[in-house]
Phi, psi and omega in degrees: 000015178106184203266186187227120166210125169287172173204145204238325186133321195242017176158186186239119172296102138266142218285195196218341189236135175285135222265137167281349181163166233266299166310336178301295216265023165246329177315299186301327188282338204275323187280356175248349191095012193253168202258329161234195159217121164246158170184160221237110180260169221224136179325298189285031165259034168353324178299284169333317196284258210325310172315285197307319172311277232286309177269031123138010201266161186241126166293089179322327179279334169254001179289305189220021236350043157315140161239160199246151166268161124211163178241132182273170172327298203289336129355285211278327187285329182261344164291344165282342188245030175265000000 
């Protein structure tokens, strides 16, 4: 259902291993300290949302209207040298 990346508040956990399930990467975050878990599903993946909602997670774009960004490099390149 897609990628994971923890957050502790002070960094992003990723794992050393390869995560085996959903439960795995909530053990390690938990035994790591964090407190939440955020992560980003792509609209049409309907399966996913419906999983993750059914096991307790709060959707943020209807919840707090978060929208998620990224920059690509070549981006990321004229904006450092602005």
């Amino acid at each position: 259902f897609g990628s994971v990346l923890v957050s502790s508040g002070s960094g992003f956990l990723q794992p050393t291993h390869p995560i085996s399930g959903v439960s795995l990467c909530f053990q390690i975050g938990l035994e790591k300290g964090c407190t939440q878990m955020k992560f980003s599903v792509l609209d049409w993946n309907r399966p996913a949302i419906d999983f993750y909602l059914g096991e307790g997670a709060v959707d943020l774009t209807a919840a707090e209207g978060w929208h998620v960004f990224r920059f690509e490099a070549d981006t990321m390149r004229q904006l450092a040298n602005k």
